[in-house]
Every structure is written in C-alpha cells, then in structure tokens.
N, C-alpha and C positions, 0 to 999 in steps of 0.2 A: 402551499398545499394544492395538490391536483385530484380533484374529482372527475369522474365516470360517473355518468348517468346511464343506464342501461332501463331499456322498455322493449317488450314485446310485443305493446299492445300496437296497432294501427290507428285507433279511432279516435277521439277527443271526445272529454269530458273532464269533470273532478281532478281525477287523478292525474292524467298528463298535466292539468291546467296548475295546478298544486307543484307541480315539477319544475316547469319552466318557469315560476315566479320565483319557487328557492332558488334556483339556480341562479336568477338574477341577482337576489338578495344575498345570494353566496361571493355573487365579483364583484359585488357594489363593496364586499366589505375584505376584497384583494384576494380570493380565492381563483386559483383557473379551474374550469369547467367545460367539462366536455360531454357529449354525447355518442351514445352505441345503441343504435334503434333498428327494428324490425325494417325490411323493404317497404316502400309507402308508407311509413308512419307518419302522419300528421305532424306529431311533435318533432321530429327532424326539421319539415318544412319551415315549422314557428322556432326552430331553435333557431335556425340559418337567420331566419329574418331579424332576429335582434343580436347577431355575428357571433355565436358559439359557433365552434366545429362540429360538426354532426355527420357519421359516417352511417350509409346504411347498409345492414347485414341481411344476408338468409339468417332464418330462425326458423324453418320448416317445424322440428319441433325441440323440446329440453336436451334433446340429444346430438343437435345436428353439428358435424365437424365444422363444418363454414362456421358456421356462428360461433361455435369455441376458436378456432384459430384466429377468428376477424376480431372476437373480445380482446384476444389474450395480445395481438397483435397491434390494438389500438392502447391497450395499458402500456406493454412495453415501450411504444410509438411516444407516449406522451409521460411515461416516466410517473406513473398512477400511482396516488398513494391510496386513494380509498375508491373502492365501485358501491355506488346505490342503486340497488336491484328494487324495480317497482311491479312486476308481474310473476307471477308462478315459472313460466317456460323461461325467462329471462333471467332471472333467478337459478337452475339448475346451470344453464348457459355460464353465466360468469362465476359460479359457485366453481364450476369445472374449471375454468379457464384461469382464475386465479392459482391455482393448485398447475397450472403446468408453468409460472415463472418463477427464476430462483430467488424475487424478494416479493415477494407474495405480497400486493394490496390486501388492504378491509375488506371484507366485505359485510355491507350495513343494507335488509330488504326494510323496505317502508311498506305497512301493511294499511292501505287507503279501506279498504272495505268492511262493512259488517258483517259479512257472510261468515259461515261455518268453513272452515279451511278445509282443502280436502289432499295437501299432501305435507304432513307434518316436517317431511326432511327439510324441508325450502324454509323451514322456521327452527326448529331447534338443530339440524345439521350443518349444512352450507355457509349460513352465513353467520360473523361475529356475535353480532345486533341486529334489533327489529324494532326500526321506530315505529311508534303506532299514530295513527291520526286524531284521535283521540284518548282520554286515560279509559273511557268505556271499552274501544278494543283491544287497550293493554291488557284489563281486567279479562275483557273474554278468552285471547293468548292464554292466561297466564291460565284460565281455568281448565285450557285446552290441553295442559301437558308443558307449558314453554317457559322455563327458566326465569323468574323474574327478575334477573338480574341481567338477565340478556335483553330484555323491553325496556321501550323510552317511550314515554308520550311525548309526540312535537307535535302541537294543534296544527292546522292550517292557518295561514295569516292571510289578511285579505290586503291588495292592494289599495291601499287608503289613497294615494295621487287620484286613481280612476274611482273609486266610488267614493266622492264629494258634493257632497247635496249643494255646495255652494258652486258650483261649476255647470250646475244646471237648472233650468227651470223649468215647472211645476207645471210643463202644459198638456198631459195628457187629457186630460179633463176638456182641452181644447179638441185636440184630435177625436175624442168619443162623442164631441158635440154634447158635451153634460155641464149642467148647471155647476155656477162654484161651490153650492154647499150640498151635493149631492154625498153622502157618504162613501168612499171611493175605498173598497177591499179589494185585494190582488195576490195573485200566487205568481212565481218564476220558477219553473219546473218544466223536465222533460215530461213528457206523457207516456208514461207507465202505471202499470196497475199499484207499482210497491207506494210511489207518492199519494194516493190518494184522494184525487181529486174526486174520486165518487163518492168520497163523502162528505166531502165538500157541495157537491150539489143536493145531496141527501139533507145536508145544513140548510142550505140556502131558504128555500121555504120558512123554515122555521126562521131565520133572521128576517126576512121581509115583513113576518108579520108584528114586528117589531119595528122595524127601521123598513120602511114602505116605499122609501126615496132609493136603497141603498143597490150599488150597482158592485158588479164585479168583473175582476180581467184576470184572464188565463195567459201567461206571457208562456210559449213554451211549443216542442211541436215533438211527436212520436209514436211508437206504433198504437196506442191508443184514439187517436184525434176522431178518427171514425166513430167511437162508441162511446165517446164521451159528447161527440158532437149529436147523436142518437139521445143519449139521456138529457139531453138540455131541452131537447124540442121534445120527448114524452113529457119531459117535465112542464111543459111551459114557461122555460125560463131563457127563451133564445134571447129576446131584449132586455133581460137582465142580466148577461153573463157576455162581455167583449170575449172570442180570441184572437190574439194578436199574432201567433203564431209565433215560429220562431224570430225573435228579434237582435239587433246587433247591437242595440242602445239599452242595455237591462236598466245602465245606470239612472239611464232619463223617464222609466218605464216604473222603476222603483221612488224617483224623485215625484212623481204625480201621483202616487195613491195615499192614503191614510192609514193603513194597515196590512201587512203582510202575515198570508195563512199557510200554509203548507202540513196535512194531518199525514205526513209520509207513516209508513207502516214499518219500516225499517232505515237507518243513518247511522253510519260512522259516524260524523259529528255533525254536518248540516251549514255547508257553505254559504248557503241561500242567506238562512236566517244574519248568520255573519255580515251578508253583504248589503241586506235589508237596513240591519242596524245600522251598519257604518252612514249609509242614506239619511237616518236619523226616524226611519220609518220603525213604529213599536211592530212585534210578531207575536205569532200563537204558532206553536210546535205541539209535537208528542212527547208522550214520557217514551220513549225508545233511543235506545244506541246514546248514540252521543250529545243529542238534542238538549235537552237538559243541561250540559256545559255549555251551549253556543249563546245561553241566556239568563239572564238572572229574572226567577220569574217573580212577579210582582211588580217589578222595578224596569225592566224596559220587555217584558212581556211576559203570555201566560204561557202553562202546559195545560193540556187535556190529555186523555186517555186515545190510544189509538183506536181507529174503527168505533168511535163514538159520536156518529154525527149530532145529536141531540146534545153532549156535552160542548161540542165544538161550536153549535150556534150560539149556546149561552153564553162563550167565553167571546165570540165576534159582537154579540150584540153587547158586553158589559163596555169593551173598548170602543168599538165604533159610536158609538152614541153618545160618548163621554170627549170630547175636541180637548177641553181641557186636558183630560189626563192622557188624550193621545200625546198633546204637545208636551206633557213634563218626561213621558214613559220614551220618545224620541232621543230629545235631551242624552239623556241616561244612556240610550244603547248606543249613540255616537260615541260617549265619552269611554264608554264600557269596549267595546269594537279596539276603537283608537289606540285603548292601554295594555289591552291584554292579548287581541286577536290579530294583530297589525304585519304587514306581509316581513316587516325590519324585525320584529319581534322573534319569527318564525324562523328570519337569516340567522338572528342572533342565535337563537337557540341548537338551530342544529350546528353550526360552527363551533360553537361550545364542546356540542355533544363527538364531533369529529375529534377534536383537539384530544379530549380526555379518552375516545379508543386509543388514538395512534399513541400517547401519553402512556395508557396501560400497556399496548404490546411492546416499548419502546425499555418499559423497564420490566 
C-alpha cells in the first residue's frame, strides 16, 4: 500500500505532530509513505529527518495549478493508492488533483480540530472518508450535515517509547529548588486564551488555602505569556507559579509533577492529558470536545466544568492532597494510555481503516 500525506499547513503543533507518528506507525507495519506539503512546512523538514520522501509545493491557495499539478504528479510519481488530506486548502488541492489521473487514489481528510467547519465541500464532496480525532468530532461532523457512514473516529495514539516514566527521573522539584514533599501541579500547554490557564490562576488561591505548601509550573510559551505573566503578579502568585517556558523535555517536565491540569475551553480530544497519563501522572480536564474520552474519570482522573475556577480548585485540592490516590489514579492512566491510546494502536487502526476503503472501491 502507498500513502500520500498532504498538508497545507506550515507550522507545528497537534495536528502535523499526529501525522508524522501515523505515518511512522504506518511503515513500522510495511506501509510506503509519502509526503506533499506546503513550501516551508515544518513537517517536510521532520518528515526528511526520519527518511520519508517529502516534496514541497506552492499552495498559494485551494486553487493553485502548481499545487494540483505537483499533487497529482507526486501520486502518479509514486503509483498512490490513497492521499490523507489534513487541512482545508490541501484538501480542495488533492481533492482536485486526484480527479485529473486515470486510476484515481482515495481520498481520506483527517478532521484534527473542534472548531465549526466553515467549507462543508472539503467533507461531504472531495473526499471518500473523514477520519475524525476523536468520536466527539465525529458526532459534531455528523450533526453538521456529514454522512455517517463516510466518518471514522481514529483517536490519537501517543508515543509510548518517548513518554516512559521509567526512562526518566523525577527531578524537576530539583531544578525549582522545592522540597520533596511540596505538592507539585502542572500544565503543558501553549499559551492561548482557548486553554485556559486564567482560570487556572483564578483556581490557584483557592487551592493554597488548602494545600499552602502546594506549587505550580506552567510548561509552555505563546501569544498570551505577557498577560498571563501580568495576572500572576496582580495576583500575588509570582512564587507560586514556575514558567518554564517553552520546553523540549515535556517528558521529564511531566515525570516531576504530581498532577497534571489543563481547564482548556475547547479539544478535539486532548493529547496533553494522553501524554500526562502515559507519565503515569493522574489529570483534571473539561467536560468539552473530546476530553472526556482521553480519560476515565474517577479512575485515573477528574472532569470539571469549563470556565469554572472554583470547581477546578475543589477537584486539584481533592487529588493533590490525597499522595495515596495520586499513586493508585497514576497506575491506572499508564495502563489505561498504554491499551487503548498507544501511537501502534492508532497505526493499527487506520491501516485497518485504509484496507477496508480500498476493499469497498475494489469491489
């Protein structure tokens, strides 16, 4: 089987990052893999670097002949049996471009995001199928107008090699210069308004006066850093709140806390929480998007309501102040991570999901 990965996008985050691990999990299990990406995209550069082919195109916009002809000429070039389309303008791009060879590829869009869609053809026209990132925005797809028989939920799988709590130690608590038994909370997030870290410091107070030892680290950097660095010092909360800024070791950043928070206001399904788990680190999420599948709550973490800081410190102080049930609620999200959310799970699944398109149009 020959896959095409097609992106528009330029930048990194989630979504490329979710790409190029399928795609690894795709050759690990005898799949070739290819890439079709925007000029400068990131994920070209990281595709190269683990040896896919990766060509890059203009993509000025959904319409541009370079980018149909350069699609259409790396499918034929590499004898494609399916293209996965992961952006809007890349999506009409190969949607077209499939449509000018005479043994026409799949074409299958992976819909990473929670947002409201804003051009329905790139989902119910162009392409065959539409995996979703989670079954939350299958459900919202399908409420949108979109065929349920053309959606698939494929979760995100987390690389379980790289987040292994046994591959690293526990020394953040060394770098903060904080006591061993300081209660240690922590978020890994970019800094945007949707994540919500302001209510997070909204929380904080109310947690202190509870757990009066208990400290926190912001792992993360973005166009917020200014205004939330502003509400730490109205707040009086600068020596109780580390930020570490953007970091490159999440894994050893996640291995040194006690609890992982994130009250995002909006998820597709919430990678963080995934990757927390796999750490062995218990979380607290929202009742929003997909968050609620990334955990089992009770058992290796809680939910609360979004934009409820007062529910959100009740549910930090219930976990953090209990070591006991941090360590069994740990436990539980490694094993939970490992069996159901695991980056081989995710290879498996869409392999599966490829097999039985090319399967249907075949007969």
């Amino acid at each position: 089987m020959r896959i095409l990965h097609s992106e528009s996008s330029t930048g990194w985050g989630g979504q490329e990052n979710r790409t190029l691990h399928e795609a690894a999990q795709l050759r690990r299990l005898g799949v070739e893999v290819y890439f079709g990406c925007r000029r400068g995209a990131r994920l070209a550069r990281e595709a190269r670097a683990l040896g896919f082919a990766a060509q890059e195109l203009p993509m000025a916009s959904g319409l541009d002949p370079r980018g149909i002809l350069g699609l259409a000429a790396c499918m034929r070039r590499h004898r494609i049996d399916l293209v996965n389309s992961h952006s809007g303008r890349d999506t009409l791009l190969a949607g077209i471009a499939v449509r000018l060879l005479p043994s026409r590829p799949l074409l299958v869009r992976t819909r990473h995001l929670a947002l409201p869609i804003t051009s329905k053809a790139t989902y119910s026209l162009l392409p065959d199928h539409v995996v979703c990132v989670s079954e939350a925005v299958r459900t919202y797809l399908a409420s949108a107008g979109i065929a349920p028989r053309r959606l698939s939920a494929v979760p995100t799988g987390v690389d379980i090699a790289r987040f292994d709590p046994e591959k690293y130690a526990p020394d953040l608590r060394g770098e903060l210069d904080l006591p061993g038994d300081v209660p240690l909370v922590g978020t890994v997030a970019i800094l945007r308004m949707k994540k919500g870290h302001q209510d997070l410091i909204a929380a904080i107070p109310r947690v202190l006066e509870a757990l009066p030892r208990a400290h926190f680290v912001f792992a993360g950097d973005g166009p917020q850093r200014a205004n939330i660095e502003r509400a730490l010092r109205e707040a009086g909360l600068g020596a109780r709140v580390s930020l570490l800024g953007l970091r490159g070791d999440v894994p050893r950043v996640l291995r040194g806390i006690d609890l992982f928070v994130l009250p995002t206001h909006e998820e597709a399904l919430g990678t963080s929480f995934l990757e927390a788990q796999a750490m062995g680190v218990p979380v607290i999420g929202t009742r929003v998007g997909g968050v609620p599948e990334a955990l089992r709550e009770g058992e290796t973490g809680l939910l609360v309501p979004a934009r409820d800081p007062a529910a959100l410190a009740a549910a930090i102080v219930t976990l953090a102040g209990d070591r006991e049930r941090l360590r069994r609620m740990g436990e539980a999200a490694r094993r939970f991570v490992r069996a159901e959310y695991s980056g081989e799970r995710m290879g498996e699944r869409m392999l599966a999901l490829y097999r039985r398109l090319l399967e249907d149009r075949r007969r």
